[in-house]
C-alpha positions in Angstrom: 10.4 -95.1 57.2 9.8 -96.1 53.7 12.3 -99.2 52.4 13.2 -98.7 48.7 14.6 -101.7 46.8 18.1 -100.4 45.5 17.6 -102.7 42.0 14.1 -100.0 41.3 15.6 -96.8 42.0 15.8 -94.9 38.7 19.3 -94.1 38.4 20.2 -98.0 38.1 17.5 -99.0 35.9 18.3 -96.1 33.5 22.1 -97.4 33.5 20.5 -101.2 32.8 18.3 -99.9 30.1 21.4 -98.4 28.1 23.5 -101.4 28.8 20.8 -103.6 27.3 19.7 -101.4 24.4 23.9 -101.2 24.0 23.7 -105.0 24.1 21.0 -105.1 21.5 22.2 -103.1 18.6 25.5 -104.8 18.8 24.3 -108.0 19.1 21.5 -107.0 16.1 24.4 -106.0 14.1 26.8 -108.8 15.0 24.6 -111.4 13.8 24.3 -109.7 10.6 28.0 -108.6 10.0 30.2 -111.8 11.3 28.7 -114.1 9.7 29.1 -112.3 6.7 33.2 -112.1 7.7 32.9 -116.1 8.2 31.7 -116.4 4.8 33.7 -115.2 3.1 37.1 -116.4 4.8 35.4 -120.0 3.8 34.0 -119.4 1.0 35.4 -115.8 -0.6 34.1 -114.2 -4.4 37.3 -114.3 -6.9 39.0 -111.7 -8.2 41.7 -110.3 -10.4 43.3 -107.3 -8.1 46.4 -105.1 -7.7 47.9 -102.0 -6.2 49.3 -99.2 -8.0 52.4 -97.7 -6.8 55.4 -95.4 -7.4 57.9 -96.5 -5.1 55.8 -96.4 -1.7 53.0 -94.1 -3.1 49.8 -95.2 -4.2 48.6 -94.1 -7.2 44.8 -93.1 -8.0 42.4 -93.1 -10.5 44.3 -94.8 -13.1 42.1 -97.1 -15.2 42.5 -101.1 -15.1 40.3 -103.2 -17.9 40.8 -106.8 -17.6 40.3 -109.3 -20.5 39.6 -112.7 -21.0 41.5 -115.4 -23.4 38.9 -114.7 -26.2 39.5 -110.9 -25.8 36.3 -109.9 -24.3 36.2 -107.4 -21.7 35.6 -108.9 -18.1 35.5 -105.5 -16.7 37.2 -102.4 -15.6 37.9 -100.8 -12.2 39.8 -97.2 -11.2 42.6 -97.5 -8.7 40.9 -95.9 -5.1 43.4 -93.4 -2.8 45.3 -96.6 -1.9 45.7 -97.7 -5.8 43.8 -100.3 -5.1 42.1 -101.8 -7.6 39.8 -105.2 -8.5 37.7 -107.1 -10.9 35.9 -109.9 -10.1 36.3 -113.4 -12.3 34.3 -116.4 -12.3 36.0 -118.8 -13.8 39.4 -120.4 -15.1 41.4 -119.4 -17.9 43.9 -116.8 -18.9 43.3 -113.3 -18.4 44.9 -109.6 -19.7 45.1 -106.6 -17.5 45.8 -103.7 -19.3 46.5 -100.0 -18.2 44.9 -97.4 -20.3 48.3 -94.9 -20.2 45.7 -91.8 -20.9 44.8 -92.2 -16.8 48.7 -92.2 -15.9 49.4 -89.2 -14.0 52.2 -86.6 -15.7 56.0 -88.1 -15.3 54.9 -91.6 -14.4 55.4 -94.3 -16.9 56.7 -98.2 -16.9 60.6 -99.8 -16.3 62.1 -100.9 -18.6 61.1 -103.7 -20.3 57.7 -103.6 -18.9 54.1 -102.5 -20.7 50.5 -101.7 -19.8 49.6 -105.4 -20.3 50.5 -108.0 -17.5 49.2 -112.0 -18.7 47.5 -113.5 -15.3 46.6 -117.6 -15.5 44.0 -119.1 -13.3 43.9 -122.7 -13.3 41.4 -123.1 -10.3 39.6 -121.4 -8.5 40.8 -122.0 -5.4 41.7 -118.7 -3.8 40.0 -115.4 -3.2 42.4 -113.0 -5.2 44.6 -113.5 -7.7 47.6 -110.7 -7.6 48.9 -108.7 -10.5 51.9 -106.4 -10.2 52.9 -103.5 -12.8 55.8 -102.1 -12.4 55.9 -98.3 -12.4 58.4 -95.6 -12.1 58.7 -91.8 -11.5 60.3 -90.3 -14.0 59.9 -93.0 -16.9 58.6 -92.4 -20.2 55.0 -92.9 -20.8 53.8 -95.3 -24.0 51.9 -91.9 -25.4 51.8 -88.5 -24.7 50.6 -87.5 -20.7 47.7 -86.3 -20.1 47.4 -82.4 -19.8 47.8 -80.3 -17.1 44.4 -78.6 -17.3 42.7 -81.9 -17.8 45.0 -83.5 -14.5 43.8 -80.0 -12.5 40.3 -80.3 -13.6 40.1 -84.7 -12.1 41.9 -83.4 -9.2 39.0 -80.9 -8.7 36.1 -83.1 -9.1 37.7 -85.7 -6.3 37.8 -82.5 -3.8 34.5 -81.8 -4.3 33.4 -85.1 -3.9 35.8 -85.4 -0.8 34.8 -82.7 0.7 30.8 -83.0 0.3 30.8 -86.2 1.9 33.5 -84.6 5.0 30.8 -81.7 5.1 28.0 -84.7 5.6 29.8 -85.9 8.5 30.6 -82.6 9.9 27.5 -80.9 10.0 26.4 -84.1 12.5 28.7 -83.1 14.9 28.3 -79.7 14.7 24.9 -79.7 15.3 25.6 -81.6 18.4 28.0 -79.1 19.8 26.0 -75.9 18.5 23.2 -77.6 21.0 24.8 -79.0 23.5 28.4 -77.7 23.8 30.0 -81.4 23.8 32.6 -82.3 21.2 32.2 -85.7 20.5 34.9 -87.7 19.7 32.8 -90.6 18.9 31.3 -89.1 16.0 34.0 -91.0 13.9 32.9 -94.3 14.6 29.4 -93.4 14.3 30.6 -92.9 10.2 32.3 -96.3 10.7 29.1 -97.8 12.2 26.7 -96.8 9.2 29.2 -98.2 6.8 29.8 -102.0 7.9 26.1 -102.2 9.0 25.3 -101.3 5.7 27.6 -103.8 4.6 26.0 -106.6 6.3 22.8 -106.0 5.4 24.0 -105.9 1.7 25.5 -109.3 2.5 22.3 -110.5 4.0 20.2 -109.4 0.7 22.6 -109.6 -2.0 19.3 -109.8 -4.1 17.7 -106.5 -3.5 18.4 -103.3 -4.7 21.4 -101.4 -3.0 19.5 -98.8 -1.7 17.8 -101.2 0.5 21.5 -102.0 2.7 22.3 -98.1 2.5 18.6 -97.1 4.1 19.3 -99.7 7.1 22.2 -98.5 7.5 21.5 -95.1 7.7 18.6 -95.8 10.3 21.0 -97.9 12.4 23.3 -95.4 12.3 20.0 -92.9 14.1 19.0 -95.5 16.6 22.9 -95.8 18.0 22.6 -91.7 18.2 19.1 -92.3 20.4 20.7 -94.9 22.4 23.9 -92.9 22.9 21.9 -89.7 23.7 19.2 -91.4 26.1 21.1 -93.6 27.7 24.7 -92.4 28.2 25.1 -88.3 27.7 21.5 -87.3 29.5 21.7 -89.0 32.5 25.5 -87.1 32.7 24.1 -83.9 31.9 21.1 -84.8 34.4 23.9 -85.0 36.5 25.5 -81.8 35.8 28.8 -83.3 34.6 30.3 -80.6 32.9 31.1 -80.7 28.7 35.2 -81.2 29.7 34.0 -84.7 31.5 31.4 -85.6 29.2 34.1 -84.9 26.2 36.5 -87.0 27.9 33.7 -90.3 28.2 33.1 -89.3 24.2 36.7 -90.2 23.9 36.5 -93.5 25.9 33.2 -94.3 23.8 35.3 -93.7 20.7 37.9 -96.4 21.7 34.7 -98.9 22.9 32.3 -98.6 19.5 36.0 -98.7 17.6 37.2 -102.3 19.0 33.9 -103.7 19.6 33.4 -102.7 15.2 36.5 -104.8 15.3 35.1 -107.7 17.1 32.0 -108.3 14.9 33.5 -106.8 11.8 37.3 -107.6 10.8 40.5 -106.2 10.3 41.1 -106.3 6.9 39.5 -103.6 4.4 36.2 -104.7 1.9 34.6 -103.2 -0.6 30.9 -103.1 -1.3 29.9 -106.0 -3.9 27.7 -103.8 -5.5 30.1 -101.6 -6.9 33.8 -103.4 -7.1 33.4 -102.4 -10.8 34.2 -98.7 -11.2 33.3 -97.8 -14.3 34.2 -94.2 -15.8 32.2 -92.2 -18.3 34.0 -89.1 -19.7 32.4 -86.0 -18.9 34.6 -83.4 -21.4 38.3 -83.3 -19.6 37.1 -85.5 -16.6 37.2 -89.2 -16.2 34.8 -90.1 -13.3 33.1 -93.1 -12.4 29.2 -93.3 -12.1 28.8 -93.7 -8.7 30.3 -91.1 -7.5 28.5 -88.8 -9.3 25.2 -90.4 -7.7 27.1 -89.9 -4.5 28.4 -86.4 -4.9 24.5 -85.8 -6.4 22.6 -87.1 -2.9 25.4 -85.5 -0.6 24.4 -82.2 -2.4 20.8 -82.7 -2.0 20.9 -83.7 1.4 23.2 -80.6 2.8 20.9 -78.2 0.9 17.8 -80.3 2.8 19.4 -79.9 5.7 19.5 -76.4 5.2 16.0 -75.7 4.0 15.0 -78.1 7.4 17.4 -76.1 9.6 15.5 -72.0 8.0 11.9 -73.5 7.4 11.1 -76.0 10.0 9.7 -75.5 13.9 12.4 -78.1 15.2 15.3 -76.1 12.8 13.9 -73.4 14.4 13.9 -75.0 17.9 17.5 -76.7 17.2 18.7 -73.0 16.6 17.3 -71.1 19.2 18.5 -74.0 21.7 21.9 -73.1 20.3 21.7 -69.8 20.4 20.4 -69.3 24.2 19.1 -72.7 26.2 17.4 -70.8 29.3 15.7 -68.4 26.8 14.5 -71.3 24.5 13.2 -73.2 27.8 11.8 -70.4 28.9 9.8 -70.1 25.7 8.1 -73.5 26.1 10.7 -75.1 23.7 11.3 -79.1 25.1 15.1 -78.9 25.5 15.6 -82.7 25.7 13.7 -83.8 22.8 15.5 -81.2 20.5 18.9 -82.3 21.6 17.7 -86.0 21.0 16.4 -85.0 17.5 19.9 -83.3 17.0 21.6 -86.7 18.1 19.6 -88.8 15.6 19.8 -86.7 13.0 23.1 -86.1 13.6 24.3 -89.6 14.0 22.3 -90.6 10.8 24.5 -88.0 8.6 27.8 -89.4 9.7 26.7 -92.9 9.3 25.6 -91.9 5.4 28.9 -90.3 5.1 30.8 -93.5 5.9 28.4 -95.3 3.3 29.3 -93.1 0.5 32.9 -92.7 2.0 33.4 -96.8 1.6 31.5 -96.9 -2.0 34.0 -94.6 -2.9 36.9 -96.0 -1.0 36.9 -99.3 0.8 35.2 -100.3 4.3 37.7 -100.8 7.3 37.3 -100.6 10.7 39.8 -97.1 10.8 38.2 -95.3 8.2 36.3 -92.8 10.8 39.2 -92.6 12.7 41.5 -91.1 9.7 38.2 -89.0 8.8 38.1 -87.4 12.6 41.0 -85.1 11.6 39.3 -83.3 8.4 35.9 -83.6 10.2 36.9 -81.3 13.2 39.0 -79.0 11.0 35.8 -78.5 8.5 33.7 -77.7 11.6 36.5 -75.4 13.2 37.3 -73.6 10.2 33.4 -72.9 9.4 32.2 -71.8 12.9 32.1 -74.2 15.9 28.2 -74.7 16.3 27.2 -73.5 12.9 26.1 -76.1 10.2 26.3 -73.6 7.5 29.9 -73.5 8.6 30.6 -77.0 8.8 29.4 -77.3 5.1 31.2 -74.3 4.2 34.4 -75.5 5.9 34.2 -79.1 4.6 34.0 -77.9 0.9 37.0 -76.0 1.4 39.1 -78.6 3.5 38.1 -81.7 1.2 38.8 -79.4 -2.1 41.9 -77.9 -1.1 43.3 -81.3 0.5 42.7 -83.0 -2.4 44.1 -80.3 -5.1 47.2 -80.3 -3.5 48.0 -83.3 -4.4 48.7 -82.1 -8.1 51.8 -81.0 -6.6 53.0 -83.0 -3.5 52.7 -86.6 -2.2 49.3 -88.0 -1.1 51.0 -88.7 2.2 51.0 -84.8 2.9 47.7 -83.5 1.4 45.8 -83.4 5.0 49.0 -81.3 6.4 48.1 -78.8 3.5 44.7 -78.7 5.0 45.6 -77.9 8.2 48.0 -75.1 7.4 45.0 -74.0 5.5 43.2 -74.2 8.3 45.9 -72.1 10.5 46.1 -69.3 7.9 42.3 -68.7 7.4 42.3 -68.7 11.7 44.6 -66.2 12.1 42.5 -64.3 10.2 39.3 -65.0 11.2 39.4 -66.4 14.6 35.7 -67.3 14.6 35.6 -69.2 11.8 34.1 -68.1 8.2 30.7 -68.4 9.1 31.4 -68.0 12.9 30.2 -64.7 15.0 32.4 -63.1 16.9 32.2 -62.9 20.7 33.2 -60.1 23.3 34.7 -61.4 26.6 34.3 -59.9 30.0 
């Protein structure tokens, strides 16, 4: 009788492997990300900020241009979906905020007795922000005439498309996974998390080279937590035969793990990328829209169409699709089962993490933001066609556009309910989806 040592069998050295490589990443990352957090608690960047509101509503894309005591412009920033807005400062003196009224949304004006401009003096610099308050109302009379509705429909437009490209980048990540191996994957939201505050550190690590530099390490970090995940957690399940109802449920305990340990290293309160805390607009015609999001809506384009090409013209698009379609068959035809679902994990894992990179240049980094993006990310890839990445982009178009649209008429607060109704409606109709394929039972 042969004596095996327990610590060599290959169960337990797979299960030390993914604890390690686990270990590594976070570790990797930590050292990169906290003491960026440390920094700047000690020693922060200054800046003249503010939130927008009506009441308790938040007010977007209104225009902020702060000047200096000698009248030249510091710089100019567009309230995000929180109306938040700021510009940084880097020295003492008195400075002007002013409103430009054109950006105020129709029936929203100043109380009485305020204007546009609010006077802010900075003696030292001896904080990180310096607050300035306006003071808005529903329903008061705006310095000139609103802006019209056609041009207010036509902004609201642009921001669903670009809300719901970047939900169709996450999407078609976890779709992909399904299509191929049947799990939904709660996790998939941090993963957009993760790509966004690793890129973040690296940014703070090499605040002298050019952006693309953070977003490409971050993007690739993003793919190796995907390998790791895949390799080391969901194979040696499946190996297992633990069925996709158990491995959904460890997704879900994964979520809450990568979600609190991103809190650990990272921090609780929301950031921006330095890069681009200045959001300046260029008019396009009717449309007021800063330049970086139309870099971002421009690469989220390219890549969902590259994915698509990759998907119809490749051999592993090929393989990825006939693995969905029939595993035993695509075995059976010398296709390598476990490498494609690997490749799907990477590649999927890499898309969500570039989603939460363009989701906090256009919004702000915090340690949630995948979590309130799970919701619209599983209702793009239901309403398109579970398994389908045509349908996922399909579906995030339409939930990111329509959510966003409706806020035209009703609060911000509800504009994911109005998705989800959406969502019902079109399912009623089309059970499968919009790109989905019908299936007979029994």
């Amino acid at each position: 009788m042969r004596y095996v040592c327990p610590v060599l069998s290959p169960r337990i050295v797979r299960w030390k492997m993914f604890i390690f490589l686990c270990a590594l990443i976070f570790s990797v990352a930590g050292a990169f990300i906290m003491p960026v957090a440390q920094a700047q608690e000690t020693a922060p960047d200054h800046e003249i900020r503010g939130t927008l509101r009506v009441g308790r509503d938040p007010v977007p894309d209104i225009s902020v241009t702060v000047f200096d005591e000698a009248g030249a412009e510091v710089g100019t920033s567009i309230s995000d979906e929180g109306g938040q807005w700021q510009i940084e400062i880097t020295s003492t003196g008195e400075y002007t905020a002013v409103i430009d009224v054109a950006t105020l949304p129709e029936g929203v004006g100043f109380k009485e007795g305020a204007t546009n401009e609010v006077v802010k003096e900075v003696l030292a610099l001896d904080k990180s922000s310096y607050p300035v308050a306006f003071k808005l109302e529903d329903g008061a009379a705006p310095l000139i005439a609103p802006v019209s509705t056609a041009t207010q429909l036509a902004n609201r437009a642009v921001s669903g498309l670009r809300v719901g490209l970047l939900v169709a980048l996450a999407a078609v990540g976890l779709s992909l996974i399904y299509g191929v191996t049947g799990l939904v994957n709660f996790a998939h939201s941090e993963m957009v998390t993760f790509g966004a505050v690793t890129a973040f550190g690296f940014e703070a690590l090499m605040p002298s080279l050019p952006f693309v530099i953070p977003v490409i390490l971050g993007i690739m970090s993003g793919g190796l937590l995907g390998f790791v995940l895949e390799r080391g957690l969901f194979k040696p399940l499946r190996d297992r035969k633990m069925n996709n109802i158990s491995l959904m449920v460890v997704s879900i305990g994964l979520a809450f793990v990568l979600r609190y340990v991103i809190v650990i290293y990272f921090r609780a309160e929301p950031v921006g990328f330095k890069h681009y805390l200045l959001q300046t607009g260029i008019d396009i015609g009717p449309i007021k829209i800063p330049v970086k999001d139309i870099v971002i809506m421009s690469i989220a384009f390219f890549m969902l169409i590259l994915i698509a090409t990759l998907l119809q013209k490749t051999r592993l698009g090929t393989s990825m699709r006939a693995v969905s379609d029939n595993p035993a068959l695509a075995e059976s035809s010398g296709i390598d089962i476990n490498k494609t679902i690997l490749a799907v994990w990477v590649a999927g894992s890499a898309l969500a993490a570039m989603g939460g990179i363009f989701l906090g240049l256009t919004n702000i980094i915090e340690w949630q933001m995948g979590e309130k993006m799970l919701l619209l990310i599983f209702a793009a890839v239901t309403l398109g066609g579970l398994g389908t990445a045509y349908g996922a982009m399909v579906g995030g178009l339409a939930i990111g556009f329509v959510s966003e649209m409706s806020t035209f008429w009703l609060d911000n607060d509800l504009k994911f309910l109005i998705a989800l109704v959406v969502l019902i409606i079109i399912l009623l109709v089309r059970p499968q989806g919009i790109l989905g394929v019908r299936e007979r039972l029994g």
